[in-house]
SESEKOL-59554 format. One record per residue (C-alpha): residue number from 1; residue in one letter; x, y, z. Coordinates in Angstrom, 3 decimals. Layout:
<pts>
<pt i="NUM" aa="A" east="X" north="Y" up="Z"/>
...
</pts>
This chain:
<pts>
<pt i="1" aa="X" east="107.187" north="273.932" up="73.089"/>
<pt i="2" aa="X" east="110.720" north="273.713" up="74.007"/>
<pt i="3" aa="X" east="111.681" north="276.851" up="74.447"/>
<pt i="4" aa="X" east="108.315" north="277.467" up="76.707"/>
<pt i="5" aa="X" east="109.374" north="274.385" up="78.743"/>
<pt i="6" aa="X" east="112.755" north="275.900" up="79.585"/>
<pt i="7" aa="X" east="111.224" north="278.760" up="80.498"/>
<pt i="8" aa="X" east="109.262" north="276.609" up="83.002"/>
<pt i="9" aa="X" east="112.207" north="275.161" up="84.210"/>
<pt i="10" aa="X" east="113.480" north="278.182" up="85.000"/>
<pt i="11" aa="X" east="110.333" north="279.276" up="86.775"/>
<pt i="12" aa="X" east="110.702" north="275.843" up="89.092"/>
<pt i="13" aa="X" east="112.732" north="278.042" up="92.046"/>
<pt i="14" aa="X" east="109.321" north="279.979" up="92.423"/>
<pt i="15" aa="X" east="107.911" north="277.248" up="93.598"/>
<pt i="16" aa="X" east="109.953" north="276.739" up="96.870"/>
<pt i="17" aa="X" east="109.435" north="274.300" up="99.028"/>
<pt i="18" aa="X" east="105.476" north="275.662" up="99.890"/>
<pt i="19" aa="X" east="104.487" north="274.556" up="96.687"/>
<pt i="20" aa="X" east="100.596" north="274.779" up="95.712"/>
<pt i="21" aa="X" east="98.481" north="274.809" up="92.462"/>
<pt i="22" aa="X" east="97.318" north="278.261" up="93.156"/>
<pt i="23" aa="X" east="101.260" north="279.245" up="92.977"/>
<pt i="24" aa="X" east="101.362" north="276.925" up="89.923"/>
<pt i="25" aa="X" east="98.396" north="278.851" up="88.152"/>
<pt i="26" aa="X" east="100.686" north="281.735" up="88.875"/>
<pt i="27" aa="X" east="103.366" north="280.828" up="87.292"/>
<pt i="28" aa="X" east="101.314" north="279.492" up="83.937"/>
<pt i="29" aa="X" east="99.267" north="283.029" up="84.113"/>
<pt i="30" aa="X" east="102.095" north="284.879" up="83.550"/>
<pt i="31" aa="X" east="103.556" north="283.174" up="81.002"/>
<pt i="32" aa="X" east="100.228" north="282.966" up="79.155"/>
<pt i="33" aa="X" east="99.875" north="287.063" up="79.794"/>
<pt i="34" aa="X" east="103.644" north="287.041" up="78.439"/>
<pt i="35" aa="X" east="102.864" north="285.275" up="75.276"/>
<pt i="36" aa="X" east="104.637" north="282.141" up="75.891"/>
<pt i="37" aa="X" east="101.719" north="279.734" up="75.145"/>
<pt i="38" aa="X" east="99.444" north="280.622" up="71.946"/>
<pt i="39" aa="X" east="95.779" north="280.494" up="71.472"/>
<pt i="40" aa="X" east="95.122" north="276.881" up="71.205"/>
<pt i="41" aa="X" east="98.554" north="275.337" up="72.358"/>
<pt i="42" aa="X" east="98.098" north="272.056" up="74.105"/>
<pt i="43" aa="X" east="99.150" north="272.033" up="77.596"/>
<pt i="44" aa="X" east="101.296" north="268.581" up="78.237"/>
<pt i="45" aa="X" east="100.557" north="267.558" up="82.124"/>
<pt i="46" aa="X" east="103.645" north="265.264" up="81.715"/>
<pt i="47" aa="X" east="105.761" north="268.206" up="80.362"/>
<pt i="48" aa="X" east="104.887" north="270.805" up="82.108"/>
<pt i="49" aa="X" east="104.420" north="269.047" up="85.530"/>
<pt i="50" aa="X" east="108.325" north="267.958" up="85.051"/>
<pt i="51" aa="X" east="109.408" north="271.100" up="84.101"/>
<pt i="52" aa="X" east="107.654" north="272.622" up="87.221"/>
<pt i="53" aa="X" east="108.531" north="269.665" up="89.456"/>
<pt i="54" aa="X" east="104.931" north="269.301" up="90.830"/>
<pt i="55" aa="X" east="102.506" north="266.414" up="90.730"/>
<pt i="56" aa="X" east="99.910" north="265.705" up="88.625"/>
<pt i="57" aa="X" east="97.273" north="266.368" up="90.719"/>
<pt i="58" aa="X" east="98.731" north="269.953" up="91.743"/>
<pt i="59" aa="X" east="99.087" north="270.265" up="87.963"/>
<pt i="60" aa="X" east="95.521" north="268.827" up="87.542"/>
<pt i="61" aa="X" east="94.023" north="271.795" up="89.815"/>
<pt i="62" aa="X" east="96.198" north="274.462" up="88.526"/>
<pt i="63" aa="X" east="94.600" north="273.682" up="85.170"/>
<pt i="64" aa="X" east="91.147" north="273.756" up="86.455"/>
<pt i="65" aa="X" east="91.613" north="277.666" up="88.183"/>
<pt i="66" aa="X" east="93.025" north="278.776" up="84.894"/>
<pt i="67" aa="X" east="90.066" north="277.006" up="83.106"/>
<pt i="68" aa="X" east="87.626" north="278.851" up="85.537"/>
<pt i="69" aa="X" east="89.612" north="282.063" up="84.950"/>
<pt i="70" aa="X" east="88.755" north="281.610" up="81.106"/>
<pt i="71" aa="X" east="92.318" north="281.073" up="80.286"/>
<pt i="72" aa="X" east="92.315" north="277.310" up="79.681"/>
<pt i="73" aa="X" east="89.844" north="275.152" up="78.070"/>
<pt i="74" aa="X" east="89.209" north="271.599" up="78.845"/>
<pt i="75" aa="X" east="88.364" north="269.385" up="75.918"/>
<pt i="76" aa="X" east="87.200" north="265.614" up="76.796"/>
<pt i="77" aa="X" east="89.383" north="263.015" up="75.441"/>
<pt i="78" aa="X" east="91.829" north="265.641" up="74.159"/>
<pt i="79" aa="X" east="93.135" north="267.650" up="77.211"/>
<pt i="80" aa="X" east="93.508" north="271.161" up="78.359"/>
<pt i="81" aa="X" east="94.220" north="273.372" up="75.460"/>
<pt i="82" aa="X" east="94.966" north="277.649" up="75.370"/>
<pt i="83" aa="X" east="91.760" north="279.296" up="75.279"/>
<pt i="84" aa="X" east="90.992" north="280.848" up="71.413"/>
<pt i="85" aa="X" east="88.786" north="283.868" up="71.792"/>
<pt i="86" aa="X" east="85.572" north="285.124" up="70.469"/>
<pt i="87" aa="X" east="85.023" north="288.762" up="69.044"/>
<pt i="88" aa="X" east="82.229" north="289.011" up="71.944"/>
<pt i="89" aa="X" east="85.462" north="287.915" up="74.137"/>
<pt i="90" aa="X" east="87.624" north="290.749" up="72.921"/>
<pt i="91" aa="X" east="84.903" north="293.050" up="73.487"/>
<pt i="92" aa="X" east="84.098" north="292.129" up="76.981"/>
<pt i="93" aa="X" east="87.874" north="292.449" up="77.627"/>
<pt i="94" aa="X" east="87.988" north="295.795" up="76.582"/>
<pt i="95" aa="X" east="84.818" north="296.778" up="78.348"/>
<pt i="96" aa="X" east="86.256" north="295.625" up="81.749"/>
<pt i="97" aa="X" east="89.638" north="297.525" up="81.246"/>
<pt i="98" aa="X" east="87.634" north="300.613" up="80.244"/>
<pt i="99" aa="X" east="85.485" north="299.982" up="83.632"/>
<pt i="100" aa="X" east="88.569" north="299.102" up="85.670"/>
<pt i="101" aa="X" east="91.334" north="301.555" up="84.468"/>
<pt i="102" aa="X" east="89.487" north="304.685" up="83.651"/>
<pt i="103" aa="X" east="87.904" north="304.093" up="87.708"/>
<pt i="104" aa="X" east="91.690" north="303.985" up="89.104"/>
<pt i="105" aa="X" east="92.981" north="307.217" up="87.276"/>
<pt i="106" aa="X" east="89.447" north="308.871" up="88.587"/>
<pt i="107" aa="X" east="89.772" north="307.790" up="91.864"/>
<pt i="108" aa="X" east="93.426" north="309.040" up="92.381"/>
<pt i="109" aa="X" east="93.768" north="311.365" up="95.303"/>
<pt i="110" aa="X" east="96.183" north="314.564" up="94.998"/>
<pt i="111" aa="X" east="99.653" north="314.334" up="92.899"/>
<pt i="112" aa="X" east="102.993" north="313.148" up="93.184"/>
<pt i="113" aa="X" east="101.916" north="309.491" up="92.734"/>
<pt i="114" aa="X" east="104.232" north="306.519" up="92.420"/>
<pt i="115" aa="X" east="104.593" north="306.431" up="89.160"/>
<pt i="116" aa="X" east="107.704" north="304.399" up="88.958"/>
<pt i="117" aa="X" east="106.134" north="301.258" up="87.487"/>
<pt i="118" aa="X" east="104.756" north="302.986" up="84.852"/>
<pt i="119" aa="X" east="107.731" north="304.734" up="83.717"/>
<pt i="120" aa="X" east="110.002" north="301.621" up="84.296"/>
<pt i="121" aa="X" east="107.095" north="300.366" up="81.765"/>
<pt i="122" aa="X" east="107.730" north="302.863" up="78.844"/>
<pt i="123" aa="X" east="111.071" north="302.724" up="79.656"/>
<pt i="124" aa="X" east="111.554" north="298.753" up="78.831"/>
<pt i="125" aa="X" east="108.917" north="299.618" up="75.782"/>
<pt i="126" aa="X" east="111.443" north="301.729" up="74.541"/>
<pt i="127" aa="X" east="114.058" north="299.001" up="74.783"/>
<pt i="128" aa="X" east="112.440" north="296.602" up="72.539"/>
<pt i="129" aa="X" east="111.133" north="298.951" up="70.013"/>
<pt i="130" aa="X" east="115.001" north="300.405" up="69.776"/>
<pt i="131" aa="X" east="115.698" north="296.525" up="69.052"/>
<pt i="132" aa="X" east="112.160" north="295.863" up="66.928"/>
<pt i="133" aa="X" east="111.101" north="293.134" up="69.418"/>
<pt i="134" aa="X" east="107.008" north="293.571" up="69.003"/>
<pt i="135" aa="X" east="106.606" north="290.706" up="71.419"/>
<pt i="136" aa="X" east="108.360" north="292.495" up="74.328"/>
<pt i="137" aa="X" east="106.896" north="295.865" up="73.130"/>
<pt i="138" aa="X" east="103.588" north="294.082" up="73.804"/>
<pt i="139" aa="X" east="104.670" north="292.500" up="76.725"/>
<pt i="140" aa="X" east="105.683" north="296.215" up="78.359"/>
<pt i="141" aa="X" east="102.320" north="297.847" up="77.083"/>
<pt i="142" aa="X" east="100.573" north="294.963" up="79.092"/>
<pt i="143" aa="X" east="103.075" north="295.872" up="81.814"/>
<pt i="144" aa="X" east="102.073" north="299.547" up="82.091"/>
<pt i="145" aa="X" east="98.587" north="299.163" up="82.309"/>
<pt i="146" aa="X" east="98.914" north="296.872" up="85.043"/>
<pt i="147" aa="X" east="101.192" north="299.017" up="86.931"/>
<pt i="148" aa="X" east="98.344" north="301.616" up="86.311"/>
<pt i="149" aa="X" east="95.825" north="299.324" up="88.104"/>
<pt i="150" aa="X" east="98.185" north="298.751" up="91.247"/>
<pt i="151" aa="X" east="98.166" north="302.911" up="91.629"/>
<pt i="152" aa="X" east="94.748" north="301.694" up="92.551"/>
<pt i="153" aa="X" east="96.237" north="300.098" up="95.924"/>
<pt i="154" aa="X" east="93.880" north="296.514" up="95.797"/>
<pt i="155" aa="X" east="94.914" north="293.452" up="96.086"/>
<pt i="156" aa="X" east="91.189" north="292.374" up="94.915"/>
<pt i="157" aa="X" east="91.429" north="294.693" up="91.635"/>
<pt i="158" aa="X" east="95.109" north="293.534" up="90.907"/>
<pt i="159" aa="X" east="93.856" north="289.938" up="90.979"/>
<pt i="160" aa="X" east="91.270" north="290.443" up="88.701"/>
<pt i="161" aa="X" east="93.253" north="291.925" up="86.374"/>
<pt i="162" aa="X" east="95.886" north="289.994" up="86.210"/>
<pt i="163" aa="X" east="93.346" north="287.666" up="84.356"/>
<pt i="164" aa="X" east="91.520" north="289.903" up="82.294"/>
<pt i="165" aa="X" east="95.310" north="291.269" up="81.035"/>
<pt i="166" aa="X" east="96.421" north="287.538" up="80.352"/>
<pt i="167" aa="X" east="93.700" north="287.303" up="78.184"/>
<pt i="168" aa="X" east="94.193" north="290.482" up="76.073"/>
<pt i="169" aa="X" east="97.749" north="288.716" up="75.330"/>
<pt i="170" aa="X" east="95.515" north="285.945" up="73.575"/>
<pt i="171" aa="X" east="93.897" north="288.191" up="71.304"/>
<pt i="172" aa="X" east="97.360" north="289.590" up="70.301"/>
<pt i="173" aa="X" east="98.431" north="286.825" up="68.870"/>
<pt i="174" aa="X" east="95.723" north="286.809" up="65.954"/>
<pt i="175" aa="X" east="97.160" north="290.257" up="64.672"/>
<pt i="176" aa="X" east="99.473" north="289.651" up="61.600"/>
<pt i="177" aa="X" east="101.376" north="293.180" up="62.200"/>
<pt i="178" aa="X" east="102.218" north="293.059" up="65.779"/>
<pt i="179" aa="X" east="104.633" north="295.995" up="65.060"/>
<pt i="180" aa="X" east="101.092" north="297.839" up="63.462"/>
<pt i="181" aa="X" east="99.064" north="297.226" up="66.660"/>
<pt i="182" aa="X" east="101.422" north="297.952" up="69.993"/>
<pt i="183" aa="X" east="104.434" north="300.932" up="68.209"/>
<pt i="184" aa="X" east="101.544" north="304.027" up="68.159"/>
<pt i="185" aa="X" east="100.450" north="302.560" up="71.722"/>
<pt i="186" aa="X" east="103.995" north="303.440" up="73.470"/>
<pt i="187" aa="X" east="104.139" north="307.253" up="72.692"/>
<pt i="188" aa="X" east="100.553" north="307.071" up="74.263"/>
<pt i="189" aa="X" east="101.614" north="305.093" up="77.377"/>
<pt i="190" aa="X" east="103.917" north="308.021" up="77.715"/>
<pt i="191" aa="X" east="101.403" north="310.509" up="77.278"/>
<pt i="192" aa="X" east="99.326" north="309.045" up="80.193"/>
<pt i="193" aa="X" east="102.484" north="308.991" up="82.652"/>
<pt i="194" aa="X" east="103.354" north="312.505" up="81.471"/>
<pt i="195" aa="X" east="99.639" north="313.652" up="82.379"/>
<pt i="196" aa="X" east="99.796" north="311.814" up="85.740"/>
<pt i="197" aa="X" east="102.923" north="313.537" up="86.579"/>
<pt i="198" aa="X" east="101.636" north="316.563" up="86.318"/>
<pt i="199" aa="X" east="98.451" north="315.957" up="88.257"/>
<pt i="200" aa="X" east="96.409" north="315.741" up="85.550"/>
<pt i="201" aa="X" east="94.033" north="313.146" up="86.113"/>
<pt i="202" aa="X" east="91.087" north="314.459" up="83.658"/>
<pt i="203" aa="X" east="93.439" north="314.803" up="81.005"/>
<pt i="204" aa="X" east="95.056" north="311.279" up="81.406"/>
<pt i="205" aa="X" east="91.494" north="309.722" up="81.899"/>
<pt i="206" aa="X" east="90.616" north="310.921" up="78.799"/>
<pt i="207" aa="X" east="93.513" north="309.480" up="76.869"/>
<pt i="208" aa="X" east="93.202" north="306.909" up="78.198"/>
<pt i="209" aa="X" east="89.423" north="306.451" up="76.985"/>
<pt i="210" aa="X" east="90.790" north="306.886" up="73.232"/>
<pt i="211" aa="X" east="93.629" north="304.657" up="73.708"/>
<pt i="212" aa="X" east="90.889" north="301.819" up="74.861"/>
<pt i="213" aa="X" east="88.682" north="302.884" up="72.166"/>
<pt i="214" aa="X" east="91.239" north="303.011" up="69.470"/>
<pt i="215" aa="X" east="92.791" north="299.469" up="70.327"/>
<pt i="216" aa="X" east="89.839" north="297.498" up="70.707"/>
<pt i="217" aa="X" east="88.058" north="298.985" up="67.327"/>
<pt i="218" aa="X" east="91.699" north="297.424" up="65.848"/>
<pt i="219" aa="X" east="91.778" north="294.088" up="67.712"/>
<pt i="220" aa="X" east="87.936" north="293.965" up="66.704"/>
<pt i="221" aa="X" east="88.717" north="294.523" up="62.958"/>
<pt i="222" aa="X" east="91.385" north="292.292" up="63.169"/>
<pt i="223" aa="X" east="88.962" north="289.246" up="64.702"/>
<pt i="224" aa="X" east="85.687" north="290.098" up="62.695"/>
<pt i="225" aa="X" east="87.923" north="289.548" up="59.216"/>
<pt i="226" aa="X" east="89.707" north="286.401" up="60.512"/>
<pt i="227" aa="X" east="86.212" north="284.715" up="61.396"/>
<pt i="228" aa="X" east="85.145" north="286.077" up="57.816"/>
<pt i="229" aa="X" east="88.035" north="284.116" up="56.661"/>
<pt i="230" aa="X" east="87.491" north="281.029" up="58.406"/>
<pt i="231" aa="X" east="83.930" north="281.027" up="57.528"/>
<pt i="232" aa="X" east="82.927" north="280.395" up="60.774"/>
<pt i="233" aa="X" east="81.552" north="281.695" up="64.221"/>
<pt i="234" aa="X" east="85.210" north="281.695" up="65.972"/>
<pt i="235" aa="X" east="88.661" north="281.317" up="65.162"/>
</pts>
């Protein structure tokens, strides 16, 4: 928790001097999508709300959009936990990104795009595979399918996903090869961009349908055998 808490720290500037919960949930959404705070990881109000400099009662509401946003839970008498998924979780997940990201490549108008996000993306991917950091690898795979969405040009569908792809980070964490699950994923990533900057929109909607289809049959796997495990209905 310490290291996540200097992170926070860090993220304090943000807040300026119009600080709000909704710039608070922010703050804890992206570190949450950047795999700073694991599946089940207590949330201290007294910790975090220092490291942030806000109040508990901006804290307080903070908490409660992230718990609405399916990100937090709320647990009486114990406090506000990470969320742990369900494999119907992970599936829903995938079947919004498959909704959401194949629409945006299909409703691209005619080529050159701006594809700089993207390829800033595979570029930092790139980076942290050269140095075998699988969290940052993960971290830049998340990145370039968001960048993917903003092509899109909504504020409404960046919002949305901004959730959905903060939750994908918490089934991550239940893989026990992270190297396994996001190295194949990059030279794909790549593929996509390569496909876009050429126009192609057909043939980068349709790797991108495999890509979805291939990752959440192996986030699936990995969550149907760990509630095997556990002998229960969750995690």
């Amino acid at each position: 928790m310490a290291e996540q808490l200097t992170a926070l720290t860090d993220d304090r500037a943000l807040l300026g001097r119009t600080s709000t919960a909704e710039r608070v949930a922010d703050i804890l959404r992206s570190r949450v999508a950047d795999g700073y705070f694991p599946p089940g990881t207590r949330l201290s109000e007294d910790a975090i709300g220092g490291a942030l400099g806000v109040s508990r009662n901006t804290l307080r509401e903070a908490f409660r959009l992230l718990t609405h946003e399916r990100l937090l839970v709320h647990e009486l008498n114990r406090g506000v936990f990470v969320r742990v998924l369900t494999v119907e979780d992970v599936e829903d997940i995938y079947r919004t990104r498959s909704l959401v990201e194949c629409a945006v490549i299909r409703g691209l108008g005619a080529a050159p795009y701006a594809l700089q996000g993207l390829a800033a993306a595979v570029a930092d991917g790139e980076r942290a595979t050269a140095g075998n950091d699988w969290k940052s690898l993960a971290t830049a795979n998340i990145h370039f399918h968001a960048e993917l969405v903003a092509l899109a040009g909504s504020e409404r569908t960046d919002e949305v996903m901004r959730s959905v792809f903060a939750e994908l980070r918490l089934a991550f964490h239940v893989v026990d090869d992270p190297r396994r699950l996001h190295e194949p994923y990059l030279a794909r990533n790549r593929q996509i961009l390569d496909a876009l900057r050429t126009g192609d929109r057909t043939g980068a909607e349709a790797l991108l349908e495999r890509y979805l289809s291939d990752s959440r049959e192996r986030i699936v796997e990995v969550y149907r055998r760990r509630v095997r495990e556990d002998g229960a209905g969750g995690l």
